[in-house]
C-alpha positions in Angstrom: 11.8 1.9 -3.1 11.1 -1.6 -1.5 13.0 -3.3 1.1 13.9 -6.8 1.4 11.0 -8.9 2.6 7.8 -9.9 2.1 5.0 -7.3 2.2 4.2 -8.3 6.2 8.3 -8.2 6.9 9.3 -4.5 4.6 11.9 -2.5 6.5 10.4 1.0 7.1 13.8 3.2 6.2 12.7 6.6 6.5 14.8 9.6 6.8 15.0 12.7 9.6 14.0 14.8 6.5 10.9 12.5 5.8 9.8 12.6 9.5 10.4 16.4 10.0 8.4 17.1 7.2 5.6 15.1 7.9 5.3 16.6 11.4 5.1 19.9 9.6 2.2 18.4 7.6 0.7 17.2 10.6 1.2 20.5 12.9 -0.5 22.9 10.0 -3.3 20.4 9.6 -4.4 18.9 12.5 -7.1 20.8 13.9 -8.9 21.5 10.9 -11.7 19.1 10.5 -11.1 16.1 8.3 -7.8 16.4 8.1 -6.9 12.9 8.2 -7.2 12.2 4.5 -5.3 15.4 3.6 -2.5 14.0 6.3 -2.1 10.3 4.7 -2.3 11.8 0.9 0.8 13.9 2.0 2.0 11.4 4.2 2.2 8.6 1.4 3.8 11.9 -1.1 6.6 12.1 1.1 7.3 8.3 1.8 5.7 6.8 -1.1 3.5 4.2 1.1 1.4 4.3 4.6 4.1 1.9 6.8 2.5 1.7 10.6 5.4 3.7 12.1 4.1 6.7 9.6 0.2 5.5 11.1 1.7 5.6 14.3 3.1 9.1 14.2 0.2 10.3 12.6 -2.3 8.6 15.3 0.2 9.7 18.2 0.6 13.7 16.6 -3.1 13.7 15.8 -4.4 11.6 19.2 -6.3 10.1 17.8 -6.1 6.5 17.8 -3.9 3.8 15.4 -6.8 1.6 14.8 -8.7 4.8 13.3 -5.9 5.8 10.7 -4.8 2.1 9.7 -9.1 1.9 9.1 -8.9 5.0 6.7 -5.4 3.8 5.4 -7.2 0.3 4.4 -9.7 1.5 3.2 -9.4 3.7 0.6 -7.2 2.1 -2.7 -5.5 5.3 -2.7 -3.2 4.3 -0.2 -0.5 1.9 0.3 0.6 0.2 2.9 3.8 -1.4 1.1 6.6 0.2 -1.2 6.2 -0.1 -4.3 8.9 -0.8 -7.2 10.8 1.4 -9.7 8.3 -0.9 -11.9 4.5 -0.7 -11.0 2.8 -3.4 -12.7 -1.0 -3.8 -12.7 -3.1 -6.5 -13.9 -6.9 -5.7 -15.0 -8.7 -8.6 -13.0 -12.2 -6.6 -14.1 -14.6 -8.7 -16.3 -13.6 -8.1 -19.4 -10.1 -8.9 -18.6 -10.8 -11.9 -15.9 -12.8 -13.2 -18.9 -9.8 -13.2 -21.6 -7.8 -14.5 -19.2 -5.9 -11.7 -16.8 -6.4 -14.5 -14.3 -3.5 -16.8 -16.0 -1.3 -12.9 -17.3 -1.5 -12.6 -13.0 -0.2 -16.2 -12.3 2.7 -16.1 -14.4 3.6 -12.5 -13.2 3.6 -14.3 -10.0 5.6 -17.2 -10.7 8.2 -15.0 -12.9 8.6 -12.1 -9.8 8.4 -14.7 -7.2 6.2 -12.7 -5.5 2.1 -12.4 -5.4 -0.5 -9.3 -5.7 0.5 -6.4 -3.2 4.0 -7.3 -2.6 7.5 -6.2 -4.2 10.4 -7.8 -5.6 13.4 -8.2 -2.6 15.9 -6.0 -5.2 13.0 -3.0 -5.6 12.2 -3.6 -9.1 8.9 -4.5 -9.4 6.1 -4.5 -7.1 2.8 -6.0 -8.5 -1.0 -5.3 -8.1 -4.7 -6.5 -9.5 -6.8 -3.6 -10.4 -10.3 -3.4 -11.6 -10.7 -1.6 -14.9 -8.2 0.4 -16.9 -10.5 1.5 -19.3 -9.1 -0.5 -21.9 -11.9 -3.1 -22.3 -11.1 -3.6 -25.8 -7.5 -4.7 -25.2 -8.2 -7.6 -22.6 -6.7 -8.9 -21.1 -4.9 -5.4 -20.3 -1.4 -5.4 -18.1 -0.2 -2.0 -17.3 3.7 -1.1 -16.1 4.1 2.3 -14.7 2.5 4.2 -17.8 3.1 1.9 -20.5 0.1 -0.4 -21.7 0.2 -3.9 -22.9 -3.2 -5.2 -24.2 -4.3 -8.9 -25.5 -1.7 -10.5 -23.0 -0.9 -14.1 -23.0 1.0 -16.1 -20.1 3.7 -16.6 -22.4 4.4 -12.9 -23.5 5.3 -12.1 -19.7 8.7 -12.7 -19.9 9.7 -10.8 -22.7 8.0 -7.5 -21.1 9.8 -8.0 -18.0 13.0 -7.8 -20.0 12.6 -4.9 -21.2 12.4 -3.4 -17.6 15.7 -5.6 -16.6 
């Protein structure tokens, strides 16, 4: 669940449990090679995002250093490096969908959440993201939340989606 903040200001709230575990993670992995990806996919299972005191843990347990994991963290679209809501929305900004308008579906999600692409909503609700291609070309402009998917969106049909995740 999100904090209050903006995406630069989330904060990181995680447990004893959380840390304990990832440790465990970390001990049974770390010398075999590659096993930085495998850390971070369990890392962001167990705390839902990559914040940098779960980088830093993981650089420090691992030794190897921050700027390394935050550059595999960032790099892959896998991974997180903010909460995200109860309510993942994603906007197709891929051609079709730019095309048909996503652009204008991705303002006025912006404008209704009060917050912009990457960040969540202060009470945890929603967090919002572009994404490139749902696979849905023949819905553009395509707007997913969590599993549900709403094609041929308009600006003005926003609202009365969010409402039904109120």
């Amino acid at each position: 669940m999100c904090a209050s903040g903006s995406t630069t200001g989330v904060a990181f709230s995680g447990t004893p449990e959380q840390k304990e575990k990832l440790l465990q993670v970390i001990a049974s992995k770390k010398d075999e090679p590659g096993a930085l990806m495998p850390i971070l996919q369990e890392a962001q299972a167990i705390y839902g995002y990559l914040p940098i005191e779960v980088q830093t843990m993981i650089a420090e347990e691992m030794n190897i250093p921050l700027e390394k994991v935050y550059g595999v963290s960032t790099f892959y679209a896998q991974f997180s490096l903010y909460p995200k809501g109860k309510y993942r929305i994603s906007v197709c900004l891929g051609t079709a969908c730019y095309v048909k308008g996503s652009g204008a579906v991705m303002e006025e999600l912006e404008k209704e959440l009060s917050i912009t692409n990457g960040q969540c909503t202060a009470d945890g609700k929603f967090s919002l993201d572009a994404c490139r291609c749902v696979g849905a070309c023949g819905l553009a402009p395509v707007m997913l939340v969590n599993d549900d998917v709403y094609g041929r969106m308009t600006p003005d049909q926003v609202k009365g989606i969010l409402a039904k995740y109120e």
